[in-house]
C-alpha positions as CSV (number, residue, x, y, z in Angstrom):
1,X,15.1,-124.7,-41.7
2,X,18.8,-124.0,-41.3
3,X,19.4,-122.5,-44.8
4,X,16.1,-120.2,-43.4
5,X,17.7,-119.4,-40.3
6,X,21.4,-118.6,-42.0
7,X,19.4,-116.1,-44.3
8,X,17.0,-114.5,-41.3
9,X,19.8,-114.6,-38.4
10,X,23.1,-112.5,-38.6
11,X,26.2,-113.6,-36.6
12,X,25.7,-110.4,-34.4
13,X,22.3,-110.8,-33.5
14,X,22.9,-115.1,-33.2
15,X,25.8,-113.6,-30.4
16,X,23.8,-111.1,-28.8
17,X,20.7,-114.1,-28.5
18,X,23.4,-115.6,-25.6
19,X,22.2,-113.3,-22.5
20,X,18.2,-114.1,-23.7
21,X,18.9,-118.1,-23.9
22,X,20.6,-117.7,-20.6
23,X,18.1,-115.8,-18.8
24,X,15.4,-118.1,-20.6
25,X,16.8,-120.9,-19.4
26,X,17.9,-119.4,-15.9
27,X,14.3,-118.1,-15.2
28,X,12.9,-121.7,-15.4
29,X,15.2,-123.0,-13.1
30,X,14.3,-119.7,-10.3
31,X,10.6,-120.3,-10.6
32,X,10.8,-123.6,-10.2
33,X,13.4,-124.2,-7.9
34,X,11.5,-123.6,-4.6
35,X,8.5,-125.8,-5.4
36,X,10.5,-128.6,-7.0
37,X,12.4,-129.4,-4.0
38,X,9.4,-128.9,-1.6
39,X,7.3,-131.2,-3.6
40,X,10.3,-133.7,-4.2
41,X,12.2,-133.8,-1.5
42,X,12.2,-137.2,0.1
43,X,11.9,-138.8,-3.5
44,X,15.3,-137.0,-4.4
45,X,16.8,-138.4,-0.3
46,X,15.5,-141.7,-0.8
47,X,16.8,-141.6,-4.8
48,X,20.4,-140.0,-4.3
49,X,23.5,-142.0,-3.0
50,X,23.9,-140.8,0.7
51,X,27.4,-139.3,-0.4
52,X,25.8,-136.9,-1.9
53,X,22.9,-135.7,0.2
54,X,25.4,-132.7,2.1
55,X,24.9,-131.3,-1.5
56,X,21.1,-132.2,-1.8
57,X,20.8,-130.8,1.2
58,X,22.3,-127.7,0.2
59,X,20.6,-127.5,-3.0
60,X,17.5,-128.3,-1.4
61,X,17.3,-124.7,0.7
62,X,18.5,-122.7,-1.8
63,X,15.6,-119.9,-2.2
64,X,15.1,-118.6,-5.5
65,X,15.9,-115.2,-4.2
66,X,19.4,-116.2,-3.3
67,X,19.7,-118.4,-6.5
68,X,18.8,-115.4,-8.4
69,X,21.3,-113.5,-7.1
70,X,24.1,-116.3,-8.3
71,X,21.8,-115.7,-11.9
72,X,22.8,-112.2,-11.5
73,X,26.3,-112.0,-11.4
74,X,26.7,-114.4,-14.0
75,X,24.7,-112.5,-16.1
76,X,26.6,-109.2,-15.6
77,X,29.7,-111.4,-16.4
78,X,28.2,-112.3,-19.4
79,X,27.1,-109.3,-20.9
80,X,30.6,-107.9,-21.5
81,X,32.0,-111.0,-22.7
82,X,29.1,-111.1,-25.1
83,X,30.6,-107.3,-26.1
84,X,33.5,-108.7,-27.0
85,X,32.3,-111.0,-29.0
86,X,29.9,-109.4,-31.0
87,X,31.3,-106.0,-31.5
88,X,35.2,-106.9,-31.4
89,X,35.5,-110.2,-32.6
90,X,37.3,-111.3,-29.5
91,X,35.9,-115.0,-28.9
92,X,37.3,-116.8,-26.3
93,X,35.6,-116.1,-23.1
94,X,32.0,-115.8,-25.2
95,X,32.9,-119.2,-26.5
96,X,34.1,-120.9,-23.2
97,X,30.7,-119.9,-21.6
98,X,28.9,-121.3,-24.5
99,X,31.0,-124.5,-24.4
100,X,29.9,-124.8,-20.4
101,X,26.5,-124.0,-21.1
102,X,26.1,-126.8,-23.7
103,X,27.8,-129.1,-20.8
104,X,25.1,-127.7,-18.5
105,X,22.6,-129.1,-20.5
106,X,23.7,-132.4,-20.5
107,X,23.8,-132.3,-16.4
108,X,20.2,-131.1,-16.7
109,X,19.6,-134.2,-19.0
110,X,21.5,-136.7,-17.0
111,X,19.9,-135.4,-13.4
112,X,15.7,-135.8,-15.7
113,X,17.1,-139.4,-16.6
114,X,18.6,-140.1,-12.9
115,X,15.4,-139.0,-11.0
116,X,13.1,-139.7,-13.4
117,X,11.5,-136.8,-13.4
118,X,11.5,-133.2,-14.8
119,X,14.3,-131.5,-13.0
120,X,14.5,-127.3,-12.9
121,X,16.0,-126.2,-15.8
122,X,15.3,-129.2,-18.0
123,X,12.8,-128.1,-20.3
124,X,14.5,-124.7,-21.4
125,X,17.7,-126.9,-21.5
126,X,16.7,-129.5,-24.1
127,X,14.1,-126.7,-26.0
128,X,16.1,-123.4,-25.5
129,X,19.8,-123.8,-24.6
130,X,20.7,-126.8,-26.6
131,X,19.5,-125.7,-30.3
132,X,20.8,-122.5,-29.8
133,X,24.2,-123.6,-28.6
134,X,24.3,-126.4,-31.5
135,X,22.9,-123.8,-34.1
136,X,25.4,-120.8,-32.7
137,X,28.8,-123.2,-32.8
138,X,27.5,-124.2,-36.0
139,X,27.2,-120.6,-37.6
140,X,30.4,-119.9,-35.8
141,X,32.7,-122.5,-37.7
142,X,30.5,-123.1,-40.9
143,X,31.2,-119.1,-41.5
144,X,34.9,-119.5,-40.5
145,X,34.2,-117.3,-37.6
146,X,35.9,-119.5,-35.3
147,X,37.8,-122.6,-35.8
148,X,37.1,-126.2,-33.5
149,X,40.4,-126.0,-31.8
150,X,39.5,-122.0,-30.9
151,X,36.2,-123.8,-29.1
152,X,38.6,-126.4,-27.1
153,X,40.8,-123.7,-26.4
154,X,37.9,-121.5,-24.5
155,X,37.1,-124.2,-22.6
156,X,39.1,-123.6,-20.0
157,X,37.9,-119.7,-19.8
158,X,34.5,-121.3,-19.4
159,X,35.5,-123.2,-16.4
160,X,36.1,-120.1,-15.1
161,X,32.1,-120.0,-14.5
162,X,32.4,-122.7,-11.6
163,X,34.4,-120.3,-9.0
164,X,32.1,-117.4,-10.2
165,X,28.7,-119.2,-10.0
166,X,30.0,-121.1,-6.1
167,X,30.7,-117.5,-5.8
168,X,27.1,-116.0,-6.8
169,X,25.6,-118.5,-4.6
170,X,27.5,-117.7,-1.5
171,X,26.6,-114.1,-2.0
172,X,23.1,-115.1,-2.6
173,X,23.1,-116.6,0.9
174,X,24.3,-113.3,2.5
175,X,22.8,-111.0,0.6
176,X,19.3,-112.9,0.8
177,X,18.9,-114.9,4.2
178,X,16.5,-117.4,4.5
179,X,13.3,-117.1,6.1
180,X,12.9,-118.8,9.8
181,X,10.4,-121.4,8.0
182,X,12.2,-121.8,5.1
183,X,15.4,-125.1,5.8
184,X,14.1,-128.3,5.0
């Protein structure tokens, strides 16, 4: 299967993939954000440690209109950084946010095992996000594209997702208010 997809895949289209598996991954987590925490709500209060329920809370009223918003501006973000990559051979940022995105699965994974249920995000994350992320670092350093200590190295541009992404979501709030009926 791998020798298949090395033959069928080039490393420019495997880079330019990155915005689809995000917004594939991102689209599950919009859909079902609203519903999930409607239906699940005083599972995930009674589940949780109270010290964490201000951000359950939070989480909790986030519409997907407002989360989409957050989705948005990473994904214009990403876009150029996936430029780089692909058409200038300028890796770091492209690899950072690959490197947090392959993190991101395992909070997805962790949160499923926690609650015991299928969390937003979940399914996408363990079918979409993690064999492309595993399959792309893979191409990346089995074709000498990249070397491991280039993927430690961008980790620390990837971290630069968490102030952009707090960012996206505060936006989303102002840009996209609530509805009366809508805090939990």
């Amino acid at each position: 299967m791998i020798q298949f997809l090395d033959s069928v895949i080039s490393i420019h289209s495997l880079i330019w993939l990155f915005p689809v598996v995000f917004m594939i991954h991102d689209f599950e987590e919009m859909i079902r954000i609203e519903p999930w925490f409607r239906k699940h709500h005083d599972y995930l209060f009674a589940k949780v440690p109270a010290r964490f329920h201000k951000d359950l809370r939070w989480l909790s009223r986030i519409t997907a209109p407002q989360f989409s918003v957050a989705v948005c501006l990473e994904f214009i973000i990403f876009i150029p950084c996936t430029f780089l990559a692909a058409e200038m051979e300028n890796y770091l940022w492209f690899l950072g946010f690959n490197s947090i995105l392959l993190l991101h699965v395992f909070m997805h994974l962790g949160q499923a095992l926690y609650v015991k249920k299928l969390v937003p995000g979940v399914v996408t994350a363990a079918g979409v996000t993690l064999p492309y992320t595993v399959y792309l670092f893979y191409r990346l350093l089995s074709e000498n594209v990249v070397e491991v200590s280039d993927i430690f190295t961008s980790v620390a541009f990837g971290v630069t997702l968490v102030p952009i992404v707090v960012f996206g979501h505060w936006l989303g709030e102002k840009l996209v208010p609530a509805a009366n009926g809508a805090s939990r």
